[in-house]
Each structure stands twice: as C-alpha cells, then as structure tokens.
KEFISE-146078 format. One line per 8 residues: their letters; for each residue x, y, z of C-alpha. Coordinates in Angstrom, 3 decimals, decimal comma. Layout:
# residues N
a) X:Y:Z; ...
END
This chain:
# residues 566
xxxxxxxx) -30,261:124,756:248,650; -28,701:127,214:245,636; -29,787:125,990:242,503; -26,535:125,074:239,905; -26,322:128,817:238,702; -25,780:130,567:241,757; -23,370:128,083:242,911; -21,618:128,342:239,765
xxxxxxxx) -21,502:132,116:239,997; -20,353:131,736:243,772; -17,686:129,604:242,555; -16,866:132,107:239,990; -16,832:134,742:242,384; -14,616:132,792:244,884; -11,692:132,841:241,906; -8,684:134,276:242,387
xxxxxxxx) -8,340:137,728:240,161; -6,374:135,149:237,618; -8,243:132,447:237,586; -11,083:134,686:236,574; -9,300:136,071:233,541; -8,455:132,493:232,863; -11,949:131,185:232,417; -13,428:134,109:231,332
xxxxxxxx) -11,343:134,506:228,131; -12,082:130,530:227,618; -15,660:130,469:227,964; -15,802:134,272:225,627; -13,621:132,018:223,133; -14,775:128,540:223,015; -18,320:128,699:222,468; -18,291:131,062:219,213
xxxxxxxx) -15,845:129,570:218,169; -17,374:126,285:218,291; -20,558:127,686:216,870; -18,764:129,671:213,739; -16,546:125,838:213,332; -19,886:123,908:212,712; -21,449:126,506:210,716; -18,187:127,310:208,560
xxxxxxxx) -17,656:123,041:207,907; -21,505:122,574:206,880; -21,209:125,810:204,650; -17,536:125,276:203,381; -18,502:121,159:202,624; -21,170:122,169:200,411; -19,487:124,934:198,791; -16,772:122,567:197,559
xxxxxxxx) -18,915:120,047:196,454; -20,910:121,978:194,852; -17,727:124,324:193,346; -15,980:120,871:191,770; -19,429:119,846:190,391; -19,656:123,166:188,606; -15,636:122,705:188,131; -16,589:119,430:185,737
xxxxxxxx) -19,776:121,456:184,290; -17,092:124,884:183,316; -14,849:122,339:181,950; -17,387:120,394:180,081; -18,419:124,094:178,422; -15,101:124,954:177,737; -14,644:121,539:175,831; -17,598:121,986:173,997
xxxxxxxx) -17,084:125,605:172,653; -13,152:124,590:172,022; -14,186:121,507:169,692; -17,313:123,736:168,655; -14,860:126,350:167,149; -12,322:123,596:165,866; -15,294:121,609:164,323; -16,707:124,958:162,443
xxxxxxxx) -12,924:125,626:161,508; -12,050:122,604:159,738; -15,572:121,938:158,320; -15,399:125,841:156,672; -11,975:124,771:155,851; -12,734:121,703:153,807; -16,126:122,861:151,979; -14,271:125,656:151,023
xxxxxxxx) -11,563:123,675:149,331; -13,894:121,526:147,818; -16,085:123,925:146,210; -13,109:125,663:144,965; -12,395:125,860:141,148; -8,910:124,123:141,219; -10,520:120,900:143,096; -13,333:120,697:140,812
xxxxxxxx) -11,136:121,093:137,954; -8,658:119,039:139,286; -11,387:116,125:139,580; -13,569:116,494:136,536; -11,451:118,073:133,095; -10,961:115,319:131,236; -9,053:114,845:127,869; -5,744:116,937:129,381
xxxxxxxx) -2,622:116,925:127,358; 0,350:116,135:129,269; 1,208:120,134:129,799; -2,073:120,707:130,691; -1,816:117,973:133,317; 1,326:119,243:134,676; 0,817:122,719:135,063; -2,773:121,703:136,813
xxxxxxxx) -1,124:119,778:139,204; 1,942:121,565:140,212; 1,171:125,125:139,501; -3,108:125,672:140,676; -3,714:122,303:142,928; -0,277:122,111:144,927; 0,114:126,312:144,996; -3,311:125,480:146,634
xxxxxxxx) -2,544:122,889:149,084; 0,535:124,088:150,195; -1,085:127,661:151,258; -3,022:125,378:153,611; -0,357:123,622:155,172; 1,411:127,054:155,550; -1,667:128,318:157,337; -2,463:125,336:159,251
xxxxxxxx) 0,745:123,255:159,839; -1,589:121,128:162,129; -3,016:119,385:159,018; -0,916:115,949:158,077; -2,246:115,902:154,822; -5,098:116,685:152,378; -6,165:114,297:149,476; -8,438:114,421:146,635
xxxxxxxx) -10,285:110,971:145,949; -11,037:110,672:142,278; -12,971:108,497:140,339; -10,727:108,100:137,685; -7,941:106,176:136,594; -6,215:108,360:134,138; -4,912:111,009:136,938; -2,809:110,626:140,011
xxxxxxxx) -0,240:112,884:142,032; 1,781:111,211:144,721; -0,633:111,137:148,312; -2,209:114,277:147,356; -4,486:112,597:144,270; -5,300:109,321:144,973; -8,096:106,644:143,005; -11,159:106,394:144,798
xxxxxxxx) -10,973:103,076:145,120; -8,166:103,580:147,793; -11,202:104,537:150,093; -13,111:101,236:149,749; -11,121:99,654:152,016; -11,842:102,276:154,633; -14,630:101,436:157,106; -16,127:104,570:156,868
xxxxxxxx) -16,760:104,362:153,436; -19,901:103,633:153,621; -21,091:106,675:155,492; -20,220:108,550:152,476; -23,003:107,539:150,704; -25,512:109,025:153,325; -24,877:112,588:153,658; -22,863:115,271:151,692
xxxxxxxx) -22,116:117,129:154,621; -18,395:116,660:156,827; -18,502:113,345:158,005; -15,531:112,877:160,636; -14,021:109,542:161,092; -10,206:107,793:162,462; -8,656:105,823:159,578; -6,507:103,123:160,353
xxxxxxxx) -3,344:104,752:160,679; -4,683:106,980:163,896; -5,506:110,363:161,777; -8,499:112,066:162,259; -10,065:112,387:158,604; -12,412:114,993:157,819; -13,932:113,855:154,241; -16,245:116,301:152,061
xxxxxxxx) -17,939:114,965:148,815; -17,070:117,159:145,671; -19,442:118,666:143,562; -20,294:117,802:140,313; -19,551:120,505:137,604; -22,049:122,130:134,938; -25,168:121,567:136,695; -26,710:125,620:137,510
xxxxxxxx) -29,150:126,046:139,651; -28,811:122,679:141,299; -27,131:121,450:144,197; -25,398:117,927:142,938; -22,338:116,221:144,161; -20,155:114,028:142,672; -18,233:110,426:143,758; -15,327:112,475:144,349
xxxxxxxx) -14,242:113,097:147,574; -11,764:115,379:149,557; -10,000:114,256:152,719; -8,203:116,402:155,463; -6,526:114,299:157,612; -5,896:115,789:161,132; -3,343:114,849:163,991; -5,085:114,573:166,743
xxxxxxxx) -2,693:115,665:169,738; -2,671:118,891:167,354; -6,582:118,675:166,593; -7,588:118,033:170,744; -4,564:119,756:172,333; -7,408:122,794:173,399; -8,651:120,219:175,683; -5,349:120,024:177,177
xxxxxxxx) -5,544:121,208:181,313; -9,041:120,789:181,028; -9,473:119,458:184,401; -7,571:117,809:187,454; -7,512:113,793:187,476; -10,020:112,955:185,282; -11,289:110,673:182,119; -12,376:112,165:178,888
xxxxxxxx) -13,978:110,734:176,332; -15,415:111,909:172,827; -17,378:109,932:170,711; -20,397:109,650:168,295; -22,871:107,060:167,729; -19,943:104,886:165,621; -16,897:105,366:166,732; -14,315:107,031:169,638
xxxxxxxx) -12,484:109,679:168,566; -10,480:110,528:171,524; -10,116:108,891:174,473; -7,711:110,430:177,834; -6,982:109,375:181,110; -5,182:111,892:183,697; -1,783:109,839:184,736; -2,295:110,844:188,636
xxxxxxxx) -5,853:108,633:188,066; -4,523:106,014:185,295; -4,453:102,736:186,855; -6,096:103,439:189,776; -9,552:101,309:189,984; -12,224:102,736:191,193; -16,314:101,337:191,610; -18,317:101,477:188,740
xxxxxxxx) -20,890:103,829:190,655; -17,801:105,468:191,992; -17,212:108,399:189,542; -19,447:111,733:189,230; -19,973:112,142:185,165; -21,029:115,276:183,105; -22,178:114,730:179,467; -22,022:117,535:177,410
xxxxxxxx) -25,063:117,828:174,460; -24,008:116,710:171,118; -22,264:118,704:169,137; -23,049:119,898:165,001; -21,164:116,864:164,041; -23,246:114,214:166,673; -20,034:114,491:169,342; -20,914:113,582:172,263
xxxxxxxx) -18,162:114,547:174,938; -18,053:112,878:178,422; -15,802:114,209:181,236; -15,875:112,483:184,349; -13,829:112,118:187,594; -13,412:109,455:190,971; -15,722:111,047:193,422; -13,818:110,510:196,353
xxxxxxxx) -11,455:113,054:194,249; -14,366:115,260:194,044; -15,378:115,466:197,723; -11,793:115,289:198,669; -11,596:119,240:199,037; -14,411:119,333:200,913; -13,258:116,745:203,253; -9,587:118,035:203,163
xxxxxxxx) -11,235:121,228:204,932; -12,828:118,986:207,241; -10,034:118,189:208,915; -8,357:121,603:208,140; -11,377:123,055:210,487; -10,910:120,236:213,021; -7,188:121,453:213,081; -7,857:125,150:213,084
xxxxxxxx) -10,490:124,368:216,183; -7,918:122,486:217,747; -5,157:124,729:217,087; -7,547:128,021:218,643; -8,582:126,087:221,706; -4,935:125,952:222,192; -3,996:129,189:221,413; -7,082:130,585:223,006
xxxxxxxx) -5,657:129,081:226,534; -2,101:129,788:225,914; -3,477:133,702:225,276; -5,702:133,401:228,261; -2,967:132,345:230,150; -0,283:134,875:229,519; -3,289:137,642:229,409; -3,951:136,558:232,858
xxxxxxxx) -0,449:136,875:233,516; 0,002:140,055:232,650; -2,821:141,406:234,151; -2,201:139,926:237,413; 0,983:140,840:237,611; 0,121:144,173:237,256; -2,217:144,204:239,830; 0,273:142,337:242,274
xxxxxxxx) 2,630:145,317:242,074; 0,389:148,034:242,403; -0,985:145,896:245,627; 2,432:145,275:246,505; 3,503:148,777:246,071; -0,117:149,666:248,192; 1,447:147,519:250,998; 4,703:149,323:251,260
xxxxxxxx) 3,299:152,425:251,204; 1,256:151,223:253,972; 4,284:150,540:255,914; 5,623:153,413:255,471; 8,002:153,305:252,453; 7,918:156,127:249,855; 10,501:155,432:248,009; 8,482:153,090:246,079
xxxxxxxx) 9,170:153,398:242,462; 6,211:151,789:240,344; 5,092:152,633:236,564; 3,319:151,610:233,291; 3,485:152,342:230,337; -0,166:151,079:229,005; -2,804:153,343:228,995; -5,247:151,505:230,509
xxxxxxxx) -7,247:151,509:233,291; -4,820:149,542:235,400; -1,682:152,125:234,248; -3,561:155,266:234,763; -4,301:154,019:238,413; -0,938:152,612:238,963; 0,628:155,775:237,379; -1,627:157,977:239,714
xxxxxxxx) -0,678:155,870:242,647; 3,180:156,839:241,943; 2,113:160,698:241,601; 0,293:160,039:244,627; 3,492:158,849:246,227; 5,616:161,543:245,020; 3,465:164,477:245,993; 3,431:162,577:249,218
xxxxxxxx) 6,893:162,654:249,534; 7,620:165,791:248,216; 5,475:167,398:251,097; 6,981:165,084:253,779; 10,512:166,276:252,404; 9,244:170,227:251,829; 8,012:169,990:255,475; 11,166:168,280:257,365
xxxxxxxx) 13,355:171,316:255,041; 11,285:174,055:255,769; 11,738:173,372:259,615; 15,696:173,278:259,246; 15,266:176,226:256,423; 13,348:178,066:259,935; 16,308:177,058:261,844; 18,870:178,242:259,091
xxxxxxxx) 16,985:181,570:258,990; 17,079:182,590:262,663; 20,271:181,494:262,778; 21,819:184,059:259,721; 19,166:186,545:261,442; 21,358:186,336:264,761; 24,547:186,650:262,488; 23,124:189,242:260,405
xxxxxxxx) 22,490:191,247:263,605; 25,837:191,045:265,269; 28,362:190,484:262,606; 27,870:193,111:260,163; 27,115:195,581:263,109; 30,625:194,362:264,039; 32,286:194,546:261,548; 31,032:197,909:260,408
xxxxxxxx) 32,302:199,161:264,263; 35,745:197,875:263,452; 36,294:199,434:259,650; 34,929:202,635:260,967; 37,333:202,667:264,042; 40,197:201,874:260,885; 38,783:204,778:258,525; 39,039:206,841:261,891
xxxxxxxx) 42,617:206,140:262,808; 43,717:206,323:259,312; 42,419:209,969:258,059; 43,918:210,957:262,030; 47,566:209,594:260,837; 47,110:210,573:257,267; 46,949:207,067:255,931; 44,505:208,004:252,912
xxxxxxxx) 44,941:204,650:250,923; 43,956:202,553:254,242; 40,959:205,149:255,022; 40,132:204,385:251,200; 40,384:200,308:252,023; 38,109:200,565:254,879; 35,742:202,740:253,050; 35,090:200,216:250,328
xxxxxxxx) 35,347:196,911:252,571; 32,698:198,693:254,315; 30,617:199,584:251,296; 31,525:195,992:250,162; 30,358:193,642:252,762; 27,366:195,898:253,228; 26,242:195,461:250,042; 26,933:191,951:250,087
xxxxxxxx) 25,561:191,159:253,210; 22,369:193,195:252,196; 20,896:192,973:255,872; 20,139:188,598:255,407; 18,147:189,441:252,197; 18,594:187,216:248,804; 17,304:190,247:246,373; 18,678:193,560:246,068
xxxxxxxx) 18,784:196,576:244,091; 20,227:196,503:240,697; 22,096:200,133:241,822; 23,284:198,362:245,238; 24,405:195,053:243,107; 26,257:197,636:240,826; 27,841:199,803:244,244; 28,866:196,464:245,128
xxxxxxxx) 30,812:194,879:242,316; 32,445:198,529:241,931; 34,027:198,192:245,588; 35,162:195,116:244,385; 36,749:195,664:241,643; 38,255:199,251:243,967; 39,410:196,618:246,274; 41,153:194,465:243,696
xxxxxxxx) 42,895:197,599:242,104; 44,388:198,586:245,054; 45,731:195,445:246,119; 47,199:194,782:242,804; 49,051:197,841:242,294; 46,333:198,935:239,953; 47,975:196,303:237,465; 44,392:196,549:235,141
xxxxxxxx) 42,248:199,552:233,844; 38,304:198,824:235,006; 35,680:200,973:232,148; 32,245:200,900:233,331; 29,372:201,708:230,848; 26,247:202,007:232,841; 23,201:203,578:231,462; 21,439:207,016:233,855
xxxxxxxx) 19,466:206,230:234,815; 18,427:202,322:235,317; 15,506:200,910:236,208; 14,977:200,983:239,418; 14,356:196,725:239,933; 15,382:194,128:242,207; 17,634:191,102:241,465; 19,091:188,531:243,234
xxxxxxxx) 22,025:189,272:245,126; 25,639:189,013:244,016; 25,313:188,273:240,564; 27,905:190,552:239,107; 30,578:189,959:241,744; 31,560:186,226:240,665; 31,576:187,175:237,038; 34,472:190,215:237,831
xxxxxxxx) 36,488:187,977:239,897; 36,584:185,229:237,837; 37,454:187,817:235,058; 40,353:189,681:237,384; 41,604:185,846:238,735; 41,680:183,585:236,122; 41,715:186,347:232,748; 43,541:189,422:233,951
xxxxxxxx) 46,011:188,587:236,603; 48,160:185,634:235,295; 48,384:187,110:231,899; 51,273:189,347:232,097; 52,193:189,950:228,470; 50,137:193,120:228,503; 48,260:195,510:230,493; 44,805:193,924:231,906
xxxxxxxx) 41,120:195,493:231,089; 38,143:195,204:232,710; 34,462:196,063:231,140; 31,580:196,610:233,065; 27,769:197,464:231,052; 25,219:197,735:231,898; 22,277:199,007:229,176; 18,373:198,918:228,915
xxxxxxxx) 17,065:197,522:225,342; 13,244:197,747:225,142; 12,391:195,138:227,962; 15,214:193,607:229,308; 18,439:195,094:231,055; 21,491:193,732:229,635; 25,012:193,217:231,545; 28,279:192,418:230,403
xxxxxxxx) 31,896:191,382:231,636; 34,547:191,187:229,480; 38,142:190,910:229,883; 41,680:191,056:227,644; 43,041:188,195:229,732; 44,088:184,785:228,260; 40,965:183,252:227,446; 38,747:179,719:227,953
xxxxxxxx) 39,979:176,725:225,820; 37,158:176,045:223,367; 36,386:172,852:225,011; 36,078:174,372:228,400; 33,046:176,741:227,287; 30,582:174,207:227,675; 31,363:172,645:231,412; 31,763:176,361:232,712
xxxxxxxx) 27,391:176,428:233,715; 27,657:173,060:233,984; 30,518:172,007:236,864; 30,137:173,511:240,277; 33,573:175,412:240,898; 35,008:176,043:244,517; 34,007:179,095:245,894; 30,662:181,518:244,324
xxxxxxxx) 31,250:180,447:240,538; 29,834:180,479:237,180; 27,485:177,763:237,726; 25,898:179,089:240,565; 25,189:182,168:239,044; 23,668:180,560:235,837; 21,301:178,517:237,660; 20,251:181,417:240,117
xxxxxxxx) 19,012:183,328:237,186; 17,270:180,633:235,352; 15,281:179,458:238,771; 14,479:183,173:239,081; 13,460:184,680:235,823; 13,290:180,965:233,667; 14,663:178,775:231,661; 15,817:181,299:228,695
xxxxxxxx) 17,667:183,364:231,150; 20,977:182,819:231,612; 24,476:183,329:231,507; 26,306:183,532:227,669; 30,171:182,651:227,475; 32,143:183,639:224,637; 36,025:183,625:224,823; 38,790:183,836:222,045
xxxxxxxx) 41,865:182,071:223,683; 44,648:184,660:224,492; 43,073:187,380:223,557; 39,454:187,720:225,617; 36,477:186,670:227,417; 33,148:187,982:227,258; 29,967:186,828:229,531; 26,472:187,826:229,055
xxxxxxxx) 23,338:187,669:230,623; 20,213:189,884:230,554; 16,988:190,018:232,754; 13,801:191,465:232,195; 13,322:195,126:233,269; 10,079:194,607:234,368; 10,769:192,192:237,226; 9,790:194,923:239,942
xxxxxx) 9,759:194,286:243,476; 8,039:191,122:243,459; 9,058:187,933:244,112; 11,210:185,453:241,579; 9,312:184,259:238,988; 8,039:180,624:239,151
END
C-alpha cells in the first residue's frame, strides 16, 4: 500500500502534459500567495491603526504649535500696546485742556490703533478701560465700569498677565492690565485695562483641515473657547467609549486642546484594506487560473504541433511547414525539427535530380559526340564546294558557322576560355554582318594579351544579339554601331556592349535581369554570373532612349581554372 505522497505524485505523473501546467502554476501561486495575504493584512491592519493614531497625535502638535504661535502673537501684541507711552498717557494725564484732549485722542492714540488694525485686520477691535469719568472716545475708550458687568471681571484682579476670555457678544477678548505711571524701579499696575477683542473664525482658522471627521475642543479650567464638529460626523451618535481621544498638554495660557474622532472611523482604513486584501486574494486566485489556463494552452499547443508535425513526418510527408518564433526551449526544438525537415528534403530532392541530371548528361554526351562531329562534316563539305566554284562569301559562312557552333558547343562543357568566348561572339557578330548586308560597323577593343581564365560559356553572345536585334536593326534613321571591350583593371576583367540603336524605355531598365525573355536573354546571363562569381557580380544596364545602350559586367581575373565560386 503507497502511502498518500507517492500516490499523489503517481497521480501527478499520470496528468496529461496540460493538466500538469495547470496545477503546477496553481499550487506555485496559491500558497505564497496565501502566505504573503495573511502576513501583508496583520502588518497593513496595524500599520493603519497605528498611522491614524499618530494621524490624531501630528494633528494634536500641529494645533498646539499653531495656537502656541497665535497665543505668543497676540499676548506680545497687547503688552506691547499697553506698556506703550500713548496708552499710559492716554489713561493717566489728567487736567487736559480740550486741545490737549483732542489732539491725544485723534492724532497719538487712534494713529496708534489704526496701525494695528492695518497690520492685523483680524482684530475687531481694541479698547482702553479707564478708570475715569472725565475721558471717553467712541468704543475705543470706554469707563471701566463697562467691564463690571463682564463675567470675567473678576479674574482681573488675580494676575497681571493676558488673561483670555469670550465676552458675551462671541469675541475672543484678550485683556492686559495697564501700568501705573511714575513709579521707577517698580513693577506696579494700574485699574486700567486694555482689551483686544479677536474674531475667532479669524483667531482659530490655523486649525482649519486639521484632521478628517473629527471633534475639537479648546478650553481652560473656566470656560470653552472653541468648540468644532466635522459636518461628515455632526449628528451622527456614537458610544460614549466609542471615540479614540488625544489631549494635548496645556498651553502658556492653561489651554487645554482635545481632538478626538469615532473609532470605527479610525480603524476603518485598516479594515477597508481588509477587504481590499480579501479582494486582491480573490481577484489573483482568479487570475492565477485564468493565466494557468491559457499558459497551459499555449504550451500545449505547441507541443501538439511539433508532435503532430513528428507524426507526418513519420508518414512520410515533408512538406510539413512548422515554426516559432519564441526562443525557448520548445521553439529552438521545433525550429530545429523544420531544419531537420528541410535538409531532409533537400537531399531527397538533390538525390532524385542528380539521377535525371546523370541521365541529362549522357544524354548531351551522345549528342555532343555525333552532332557537332556532324555538323562539322557537313560545313566542311560546304567550305569545300564553295572555294572549288569560287563562292568566297559562302566558304566565308561556313568558316564562321563552323568556328561558331564549335565554340558554342565547347565539346558538352559549361566553362570556357575567355579567348574562345571572345572567337565566339566575333563569328557571331561575322555572321550577322554578312547576312545583313553589313548594315552596322562592329569596333572591338580587346586588351593583348588577356588573362588567360575560364568563364562560363556564352556570356557575350546574348548581350550582341540583343544589341544587333532589338538596338541596331530596327533603327534605320542612321547607320548601326557595335562596341565590343574587353580591358583588365587591377583584379577584375571588364566587358562591355554598347550600341547606337534606339534605346530601353526608362521603365524597362529594371525588369530586363528580372523577366525571363524567350530565347538565351538578359536574365539568364545575369543570374549565371552572380551564381558563379556572387552576388556583386552582375550585369549593369544603362540606355539613353534613341540614342544608345550600354551593358556592363566585370569578373574577377583571378578566377583560374577552378570551379565556380560558391
């Protein structure tokens, strides 16, 4: 009896090449992923939580150094004023005329104030308490009796510091006791007081943004100074044990400032991603199969048709056509498969035309023995009869179709001498004079001596009689010319054909090498050369319509008796 692992690894085994994939890509998936989806929610949980506790504890710091810098502000602001000589005159000099008065009031104290309120537009208005009866100015001198009725009063009494306090009307009043004049040395204040009263959407708009959906509260020992709710929270109840507080440490002034916030709002990130994980898990197993499944797919497939293609083969069939373009494994195998195939092929195919190549051969060996043997007989019994009657122009035609076809025929060989190719295409071009009344001139520029080198047969003969047919013959509005050269440059042996005949239409040129022509043409020449000496070789059309037509080619002079090159 196998114990569960080997039957689950025979099981395995017993898969289809798919299946395999299938599973394999699962099981490679699932379980880190699984692993690194618990680790990531226990780590990411108690990041958040612990990133919107120290969320409240940032905004609880920036709070405190905001109203920490506002507090110092305004306090600076308001000692300074009231330690200033204009308030202290303004409070104390007694037994003023009327000028006096005036100029006091409206050219030192409100000069004064109104620099303030230029600098600080925040401030609603600043007041100097008296205790006097004799002296007033609108809101900005005022009895100190109008502060009795204040229920902070009292508190003035205690200290001669700041005190802060809300009056009735909503502002927040910063109040500073004035000192007493003419006492040196000693620190004394008088009854008189001087009030700054603040708005307090100007005075707490730094706390503005502070935080998402939360409560804020600031407050001292007496009294609330500002109290906010975030709308997406107002209304909304929540349990009293229900809300995660910070309390910052009291501030100069005895502020206290407490920010809190619902914390189901607070752990709501944390369980947000939760369920974002969950998702994401979900979301990968699915993908992870999907993947698997087209991976398999694809891999499969491509071992089907290279198994497929395995099976023809078998059979028989090479013209199987099979290839990929990945450079795997699986493509280089299926690529060297199809090599495999076509070297295959290529030898069955070399070997089936090399045995009717054989046959070809013997049979032009049996011609090559008897015709041109023949036909030599026959112009030799013509030159014969012709030099005995005196005929010297048909001895002359039998002469050079002899020379001709012996030179063409070159005994069954496909390379010949460049000196026979050259006796050769000058019989032709003999031949063509005298059967055309010697209608064109033929120059010849050959260079003594040439190299002494093989070539393939009957490369110059097309080129002339293309030249002669289709250049020189069916132009008739001026005597025909025919140019033969032949030269040696350094290492290559240059020819040339050129004719005054009418010319190749520009658009022609190109389809000359190109399209196969009836007879021995121009294409067949241009691809003999390039098979034999390469791919630069070959032939070199130039033509100006109606006036001539010049081909080129040139082969290397070193090409020796020795066989084409590869």
């Amino acid at each position: 009896m196998k114990c569960l692992p080997n039957r689950a690894l025979d099981i395995y085994l017993n898969l289809k090449y798919r299946n395999k994939l299938i599973l394999t890509c699962i099981l490679a998936g699932v379980i880190p992923l699984i692993t690194l989806g618990i680790f990531c929610y226990r780590q990411t949980h108690g990041f958040l939580l612990d990133k919107e506790r120290d969320a409240l504890s940032s905004a609880i710091d920036t709070a405190y150094n905001s109203l920490d810098y506002q507090i110092q502000l305004y306090e600076n602001l308001v000692t300074y004023l009231a330690l200033s000589e204009t308030i202290v005159n303004v409070s104390s000099v007694e037994n003023l005329g009327i000028i006096e008065k005036f100029e006091m009031l409206h050219y030192d104290y409100d000069v004064l104030l109104e620099n303030i309120y230029i600098q600080h537009p925040e401030i609603a208005q600043i007041t100097l308490y008296v205790d006097r009866t004799d002296l007033f100015h609108g809101h900005q001198l005022r009895p100190l009796t109008d502060l009795e009725s204040e229920r902070w009063y009292d508190s003035l009494a205690d200290t001669a510091a700041p005190v802060w306090h809300l009056d009735k009307d909503g502002y927040l009043c910063l109040i500073q006791r004035v000192p007493a004049p003419y006492i040196k040395f000693v620190t004394s204040f008088s009854r008189h007081c001087l009030c700054i009263r603040l708005r307090p959407e100007k005075f707490f708009s730094v706390l503005t943004d502070l935080s998402n959906d939360y409560h804020l509260q600031i407050a001292d020992t007496r009294e609330t100074f500002y109290d906010y709710t975030d709308a997406a929270i107002e209304g909304q109840t929540y349990p009293e044990d229900g809300w995660t507080t910070k309390v910052s440490s009291p501030l100069e002034n005895n502020w206290v400032i407490t920010l809190e916030k619902p914390s189901c709002l607070v752990s709501a990130p944390a369980n947000k991603m939760a369920v974002t994980i969950l998702v994401i898990l979900l979301l990968c197993f699915a993908l992870i199969y999907a993947v698997s499944g087209l991976l398999s797919n694809f891999f499969a497939q491509k071992v089907n048709l290279l198994l497929n293609a395995m099976h023809r083969v078998q059979e028989g069939d090479l013209t199987v056509q099979i290839h990929d373009d990945c450079p795997d494994e699986i493509g280089e195998l299926t690529n060297s498969f199809q090599h495999m195939i076509r070297e295959l092929d290529r030898l069955v195919v070399a070997d089936y035309r090399n045995k009717i190549t054989l046959k070809e051969t013997q049979l032009m060996a049996l011609q090559a023995q008897i015709n041109p043997h023949f036909l030599y007989n026959c112009l030799s019994a013509i030159n014969s009869k012709a030099l005995l009657n005196n005929q010297t122009e048909i001895s002359q035609m039998a002469q050079l179709l002899s020379t001709f076809y012996r030179t063409t025929l070159n005994k069954g060989r496909a390379e010949t001498l460049l000196s026979d190719e050259i006796k050769n295409v000058r019989s032709y071009i003999e031949i063509q004079l005298i059967l055309n009344d010697n209608l064109f001139d033929a120059v010849y520029q050959l260079d003594d001596p040439l190299p002494e080198l093989e070539l393939p047969n009957l490369l110059l003969q097309p080129l002339v009689e293309n030249a002669i047919m289709h250049g020189i013959l069916p132009n008739q509005s001026r005597r025909g010319a025919l140019f033969l050269t032949v030269t040696q440059v350094g290492g290559l042996v240059h020819f040339t054909i050129m004719d005054n005949g009418l010319g190749i239409p520009p658009e022609k040129l190109p389809l000359l090498t190109q399209t196969q022509s009836q007879g021995y043409g121009l294409k067949n020449v241009h691809e003999r050369l390039q098979l034999t000496y390469g791919k630069e070789y070959g032939l070199k059309i130039n033509s100006i319509l109606n006036q001539s037509t010049m081909i080129t080619f040139s082969i290397p002079a070193q090409h020796q008796q020795g066989a084409p090159q590869q």
